[in-house]
VEXPA-898760 format. One record per residue: residue in one letter; x, y, z of N, C-alpha, C in turn. Coordinates in nm, 3 decimals, padded with zeros to 5 digits. Each point is the difference from the previous one (the first is absolute). Example, Ala and Ser with C-alpha at 12.3 -4.5 7.8 and 13.67 -1.06 7.14 Angstrom:
residues 2
DOTOR  type     n_c1     n_c2     n_c3    ca_c1    ca_c2    ca_c3     c_c1     c_c2     c_c3
DOTOR     A   01.319  -00.569   00.780  -00.089   00.119   00.000   00.090   00.120   00.000
DOTOR     S  -00.035   00.105  -00.072   00.082   00.119   00.006  -00.077   00.109   00.073
END
This chain:
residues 140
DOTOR  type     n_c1     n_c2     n_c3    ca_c1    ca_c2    ca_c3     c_c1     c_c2     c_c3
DOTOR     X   23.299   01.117   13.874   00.043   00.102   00.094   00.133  -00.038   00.067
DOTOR     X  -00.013  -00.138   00.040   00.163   00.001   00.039   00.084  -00.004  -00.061
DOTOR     X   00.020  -00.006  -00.115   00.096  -00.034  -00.149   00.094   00.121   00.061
DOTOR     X  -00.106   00.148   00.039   00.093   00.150  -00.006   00.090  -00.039   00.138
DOTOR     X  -00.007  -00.089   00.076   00.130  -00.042   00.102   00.086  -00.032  -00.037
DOTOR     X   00.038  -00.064  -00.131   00.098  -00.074  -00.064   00.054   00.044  -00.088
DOTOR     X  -00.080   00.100  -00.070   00.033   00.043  -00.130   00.206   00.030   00.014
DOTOR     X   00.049   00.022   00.072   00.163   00.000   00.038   00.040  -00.052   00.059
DOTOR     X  -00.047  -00.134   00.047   00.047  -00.153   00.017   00.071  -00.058  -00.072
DOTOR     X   00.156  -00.033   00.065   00.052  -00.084  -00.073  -00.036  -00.094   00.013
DOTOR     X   00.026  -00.116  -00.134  -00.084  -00.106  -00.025   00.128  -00.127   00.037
DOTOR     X  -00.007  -00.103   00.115   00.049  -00.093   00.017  -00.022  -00.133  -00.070
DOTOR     X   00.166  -00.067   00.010  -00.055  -00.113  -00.043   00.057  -00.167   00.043
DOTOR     X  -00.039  -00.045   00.035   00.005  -00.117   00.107  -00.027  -00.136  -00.032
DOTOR     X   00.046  -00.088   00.023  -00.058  -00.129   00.025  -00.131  -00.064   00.090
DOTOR     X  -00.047   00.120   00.049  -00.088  -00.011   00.114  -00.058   00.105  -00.036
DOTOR     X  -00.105   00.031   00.125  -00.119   00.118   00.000   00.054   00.117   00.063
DOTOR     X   00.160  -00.029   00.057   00.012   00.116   00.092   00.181  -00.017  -00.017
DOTOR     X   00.072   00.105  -00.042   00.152  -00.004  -00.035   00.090  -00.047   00.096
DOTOR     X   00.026  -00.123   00.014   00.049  -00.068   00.120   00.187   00.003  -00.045
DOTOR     X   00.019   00.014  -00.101   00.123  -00.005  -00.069   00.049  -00.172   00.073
DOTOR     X  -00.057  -00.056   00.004   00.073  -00.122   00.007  -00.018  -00.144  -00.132
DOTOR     X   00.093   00.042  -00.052   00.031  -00.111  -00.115   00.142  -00.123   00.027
DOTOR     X  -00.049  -00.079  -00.013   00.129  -00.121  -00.015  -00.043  -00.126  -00.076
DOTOR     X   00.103  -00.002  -00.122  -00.023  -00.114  -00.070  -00.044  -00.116   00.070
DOTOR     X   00.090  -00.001   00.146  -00.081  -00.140   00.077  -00.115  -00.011  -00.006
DOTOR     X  -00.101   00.080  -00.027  -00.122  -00.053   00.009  -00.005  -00.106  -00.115
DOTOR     X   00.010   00.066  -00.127   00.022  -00.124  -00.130   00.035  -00.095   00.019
DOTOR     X   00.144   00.014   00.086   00.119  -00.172   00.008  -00.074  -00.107   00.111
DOTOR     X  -00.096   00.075   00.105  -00.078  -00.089   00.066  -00.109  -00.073  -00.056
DOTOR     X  -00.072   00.085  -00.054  -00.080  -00.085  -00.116   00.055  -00.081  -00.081
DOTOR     X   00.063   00.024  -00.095   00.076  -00.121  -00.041   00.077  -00.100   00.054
DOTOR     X   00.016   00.012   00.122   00.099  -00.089   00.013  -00.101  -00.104   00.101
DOTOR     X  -00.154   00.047   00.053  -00.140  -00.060   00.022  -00.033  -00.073  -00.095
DOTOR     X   00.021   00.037  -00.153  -00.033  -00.088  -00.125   00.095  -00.135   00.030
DOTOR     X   00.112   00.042  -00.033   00.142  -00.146  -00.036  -00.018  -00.072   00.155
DOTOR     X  -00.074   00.046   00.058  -00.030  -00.077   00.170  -00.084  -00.100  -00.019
DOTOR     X  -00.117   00.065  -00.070  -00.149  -00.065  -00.033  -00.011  -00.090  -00.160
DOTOR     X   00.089   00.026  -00.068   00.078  -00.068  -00.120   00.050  -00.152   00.076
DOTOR     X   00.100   00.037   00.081   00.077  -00.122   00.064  -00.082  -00.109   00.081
DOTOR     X  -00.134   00.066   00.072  -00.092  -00.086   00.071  -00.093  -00.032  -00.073
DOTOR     X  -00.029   00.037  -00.132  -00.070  -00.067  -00.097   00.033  -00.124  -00.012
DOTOR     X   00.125   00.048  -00.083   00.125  -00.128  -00.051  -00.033  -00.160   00.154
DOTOR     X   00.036   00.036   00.101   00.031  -00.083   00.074  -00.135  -00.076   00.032
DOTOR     X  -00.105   00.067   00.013  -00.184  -00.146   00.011   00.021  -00.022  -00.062
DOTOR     X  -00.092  -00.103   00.019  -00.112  -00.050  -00.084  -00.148  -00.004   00.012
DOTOR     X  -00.047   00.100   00.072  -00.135   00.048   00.065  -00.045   00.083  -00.105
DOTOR     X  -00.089  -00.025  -00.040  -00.032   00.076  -00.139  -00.091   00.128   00.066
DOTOR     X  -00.059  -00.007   00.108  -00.064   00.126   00.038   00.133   00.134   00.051
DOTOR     X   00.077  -00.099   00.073   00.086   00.055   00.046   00.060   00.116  -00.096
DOTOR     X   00.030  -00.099  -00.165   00.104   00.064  -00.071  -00.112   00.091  -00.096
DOTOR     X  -00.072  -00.020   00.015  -00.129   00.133  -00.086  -00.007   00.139   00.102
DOTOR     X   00.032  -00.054   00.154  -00.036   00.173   00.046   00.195   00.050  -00.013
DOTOR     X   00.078  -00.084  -00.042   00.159   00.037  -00.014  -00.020   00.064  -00.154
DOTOR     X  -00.102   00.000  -00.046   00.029   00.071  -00.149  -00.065   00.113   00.050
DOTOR     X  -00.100  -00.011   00.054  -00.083   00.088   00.032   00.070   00.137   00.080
DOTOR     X   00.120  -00.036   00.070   00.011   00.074   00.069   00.150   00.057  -00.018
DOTOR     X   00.066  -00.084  -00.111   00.093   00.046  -00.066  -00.041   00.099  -00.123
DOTOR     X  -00.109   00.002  -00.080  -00.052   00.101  -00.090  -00.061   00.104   00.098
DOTOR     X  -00.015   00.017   00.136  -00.032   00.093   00.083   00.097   00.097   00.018
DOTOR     X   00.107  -00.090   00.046   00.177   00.081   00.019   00.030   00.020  -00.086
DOTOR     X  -00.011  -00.036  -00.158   00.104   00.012  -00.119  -00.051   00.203  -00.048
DOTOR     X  -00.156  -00.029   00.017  -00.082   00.125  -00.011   00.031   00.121   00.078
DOTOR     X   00.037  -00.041   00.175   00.069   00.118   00.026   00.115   00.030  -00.002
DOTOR     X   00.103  -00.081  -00.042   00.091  -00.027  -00.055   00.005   00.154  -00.072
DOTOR     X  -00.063  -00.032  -00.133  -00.044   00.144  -00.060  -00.043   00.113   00.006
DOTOR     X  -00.077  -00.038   00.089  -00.057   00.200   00.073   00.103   00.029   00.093
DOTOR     X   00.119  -00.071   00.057   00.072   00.060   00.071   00.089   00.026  -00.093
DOTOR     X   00.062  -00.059  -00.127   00.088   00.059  -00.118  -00.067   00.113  -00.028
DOTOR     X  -00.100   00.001  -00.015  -00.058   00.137  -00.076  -00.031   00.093   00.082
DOTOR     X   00.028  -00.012   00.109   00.006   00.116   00.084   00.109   00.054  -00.008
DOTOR     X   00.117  -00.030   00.001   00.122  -00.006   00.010   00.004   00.062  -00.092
DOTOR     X  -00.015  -00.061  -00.172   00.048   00.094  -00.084  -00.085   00.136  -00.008
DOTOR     X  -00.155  -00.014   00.024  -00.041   00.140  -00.069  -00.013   00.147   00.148
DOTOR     X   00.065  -00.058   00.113  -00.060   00.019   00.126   00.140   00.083   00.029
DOTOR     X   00.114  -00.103  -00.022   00.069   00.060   00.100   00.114   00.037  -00.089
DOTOR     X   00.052  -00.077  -00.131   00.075   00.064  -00.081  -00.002   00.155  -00.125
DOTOR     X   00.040   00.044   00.010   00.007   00.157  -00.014   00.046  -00.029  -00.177
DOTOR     X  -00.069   00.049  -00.085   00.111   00.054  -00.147   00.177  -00.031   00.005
DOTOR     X  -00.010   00.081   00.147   00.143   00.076  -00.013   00.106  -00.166   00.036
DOTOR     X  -00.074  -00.077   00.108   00.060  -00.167  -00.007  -00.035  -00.084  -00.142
DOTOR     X  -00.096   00.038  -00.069   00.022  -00.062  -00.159   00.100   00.001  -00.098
DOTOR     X   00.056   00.169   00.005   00.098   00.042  -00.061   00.134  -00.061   00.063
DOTOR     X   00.011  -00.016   00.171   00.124  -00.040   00.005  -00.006  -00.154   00.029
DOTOR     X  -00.072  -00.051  -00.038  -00.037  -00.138   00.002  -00.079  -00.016  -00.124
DOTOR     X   00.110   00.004  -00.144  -00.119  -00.013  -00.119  -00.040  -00.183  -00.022
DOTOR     X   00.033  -00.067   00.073  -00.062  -00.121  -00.020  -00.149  -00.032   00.080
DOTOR     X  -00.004   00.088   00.086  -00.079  -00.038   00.117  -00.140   00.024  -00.053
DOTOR     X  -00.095   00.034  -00.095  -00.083  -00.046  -00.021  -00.024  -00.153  -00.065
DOTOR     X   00.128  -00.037  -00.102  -00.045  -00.140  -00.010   00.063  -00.079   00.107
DOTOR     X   00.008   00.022   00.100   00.027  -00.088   00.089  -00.105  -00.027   00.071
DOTOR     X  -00.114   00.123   00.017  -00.090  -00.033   00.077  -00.091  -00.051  -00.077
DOTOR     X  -00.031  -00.013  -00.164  -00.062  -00.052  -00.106   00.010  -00.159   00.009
DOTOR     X   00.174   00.002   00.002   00.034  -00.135   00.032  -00.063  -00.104   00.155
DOTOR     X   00.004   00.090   00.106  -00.053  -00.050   00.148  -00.115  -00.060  -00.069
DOTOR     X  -00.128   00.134   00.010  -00.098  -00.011   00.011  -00.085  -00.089  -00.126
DOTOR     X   00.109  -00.002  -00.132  -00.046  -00.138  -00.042   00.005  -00.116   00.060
DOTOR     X   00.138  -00.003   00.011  -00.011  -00.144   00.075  -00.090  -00.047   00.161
DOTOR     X  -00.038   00.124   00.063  -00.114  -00.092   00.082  -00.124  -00.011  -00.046
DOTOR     X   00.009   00.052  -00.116  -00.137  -00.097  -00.107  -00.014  -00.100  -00.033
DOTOR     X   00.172  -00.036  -00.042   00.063  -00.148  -00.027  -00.033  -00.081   00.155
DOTOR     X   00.040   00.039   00.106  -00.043  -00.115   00.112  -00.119  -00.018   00.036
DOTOR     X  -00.123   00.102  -00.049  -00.100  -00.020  -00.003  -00.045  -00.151  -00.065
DOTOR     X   00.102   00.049  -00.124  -00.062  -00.103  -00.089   00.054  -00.162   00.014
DOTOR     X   00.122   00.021   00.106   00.066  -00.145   00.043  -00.019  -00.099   00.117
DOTOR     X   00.103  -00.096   00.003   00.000  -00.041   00.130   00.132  -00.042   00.075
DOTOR     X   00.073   00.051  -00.138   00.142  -00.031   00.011   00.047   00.096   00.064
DOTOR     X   00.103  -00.037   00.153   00.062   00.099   00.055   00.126   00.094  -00.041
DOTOR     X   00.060  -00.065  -00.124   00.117   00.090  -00.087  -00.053   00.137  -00.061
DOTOR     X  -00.150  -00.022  -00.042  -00.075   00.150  -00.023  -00.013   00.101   00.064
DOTOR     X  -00.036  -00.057   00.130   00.022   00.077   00.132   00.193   00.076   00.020
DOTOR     X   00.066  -00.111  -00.026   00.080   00.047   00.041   00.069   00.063  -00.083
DOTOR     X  -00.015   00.018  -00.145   00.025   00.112  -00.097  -00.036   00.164   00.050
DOTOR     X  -00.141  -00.034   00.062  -00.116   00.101  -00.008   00.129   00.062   00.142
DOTOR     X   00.011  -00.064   00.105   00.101   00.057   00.121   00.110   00.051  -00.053
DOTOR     X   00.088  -00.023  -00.097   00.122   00.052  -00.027  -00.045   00.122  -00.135
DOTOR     X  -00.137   00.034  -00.055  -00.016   00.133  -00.037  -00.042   00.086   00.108
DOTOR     X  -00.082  -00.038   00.125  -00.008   00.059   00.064   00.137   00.066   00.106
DOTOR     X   00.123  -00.090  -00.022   00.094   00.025   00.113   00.088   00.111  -00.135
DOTOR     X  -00.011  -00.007  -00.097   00.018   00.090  -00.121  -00.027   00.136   00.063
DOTOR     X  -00.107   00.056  -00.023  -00.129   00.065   00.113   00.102   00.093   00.102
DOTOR     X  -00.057  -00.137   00.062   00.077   00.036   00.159   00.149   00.093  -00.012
DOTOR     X   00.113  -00.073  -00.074   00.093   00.080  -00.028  -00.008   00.147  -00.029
DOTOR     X  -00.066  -00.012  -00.108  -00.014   00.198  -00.079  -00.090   00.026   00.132
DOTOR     X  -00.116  -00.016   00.079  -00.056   00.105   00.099   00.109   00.004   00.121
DOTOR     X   00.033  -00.127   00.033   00.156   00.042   00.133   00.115   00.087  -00.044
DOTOR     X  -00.035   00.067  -00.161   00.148   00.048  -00.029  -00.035   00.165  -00.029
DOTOR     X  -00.115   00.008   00.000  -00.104   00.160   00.075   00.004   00.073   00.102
DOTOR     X   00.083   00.131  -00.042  -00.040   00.060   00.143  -00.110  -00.019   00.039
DOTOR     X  -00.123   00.017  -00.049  -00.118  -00.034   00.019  -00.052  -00.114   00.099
DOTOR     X   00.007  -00.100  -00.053   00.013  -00.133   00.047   00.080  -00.051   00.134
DOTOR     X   00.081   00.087  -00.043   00.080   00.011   00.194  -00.098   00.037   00.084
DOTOR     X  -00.050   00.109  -00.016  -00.058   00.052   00.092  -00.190  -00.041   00.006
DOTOR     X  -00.029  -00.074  -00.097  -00.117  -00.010   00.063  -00.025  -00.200  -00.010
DOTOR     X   00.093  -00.060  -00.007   00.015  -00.183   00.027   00.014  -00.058   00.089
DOTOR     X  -00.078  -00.067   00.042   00.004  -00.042   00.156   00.106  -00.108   00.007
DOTOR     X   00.029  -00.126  -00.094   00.082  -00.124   00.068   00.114   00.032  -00.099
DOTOR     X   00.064   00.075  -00.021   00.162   00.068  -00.024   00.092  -00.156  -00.035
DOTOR     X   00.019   00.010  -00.095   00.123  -00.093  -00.005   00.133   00.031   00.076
DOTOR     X   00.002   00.122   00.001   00.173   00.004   00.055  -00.021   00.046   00.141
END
């Protein structure tokens, strides 16, 4: 019975439960850059409990790492930014592999590969009308 309320509902679509229009790659570059943090304090014990919850909690960040890429691409980029950005799906192919790769590491250069596809990213959405208007920490 309530379906007939909706039946001419436009259908939204969000990163969330409710269309907040707020997207910024920063969410990604913070996560990662939580990994090459937790990478580096691995590296430096020698507390072996210590450095098991540093994996632990670097494959935590590397993971949202990814749901914030993939928000990004299927959330907030449009067809019409594919076409004028024809690289930008393998770029985000490229990201979101590689925080599989820091999943799988402990080396902080992975991390910091994984930051400079994401600052890739960052470029094409700061260069969006789009992206102007709905990015909270603005480069310029």
């Amino acid at each position: 019975m309530l379906s007939k309320f909706f039946v001419n509902a436009e259908r939204a679509h969000a990163h969330c439960d409710l269309y907040c229009g707020v997207y910024d790659p920063a969410q990604a570059k913070i996560e990662a850059l939580s990994c090459k943090k937790t990478m580096v304090k691995y590296h430096e014990s020698s507390d072996e409990h210590f450095r098991q919850r540093c994996v632990l909690v670097k494959e935590e960040r590397a993971e949202e790492t990814k749901h914030h890429l993939m928000v990004l691409w299927a959330d907030f980029f449009t067809p019409a930014h594919f076409e004028e950005f024809p690289d930008l799906h393998a770029q985000f192919w490229r990201a979101i592999h590689q925080a599989g790769e820091v999943k799988k590491s402990t080396d902080p250069a992975v991390a910091d590969q994984l930051l400079a596809y994401i600052d890739e990213i960052a470029e094409v959405f700061w260069a969006t009308e789009k992206g102007q208007d709905m990015g909270v920490y603005s480069p310029h």
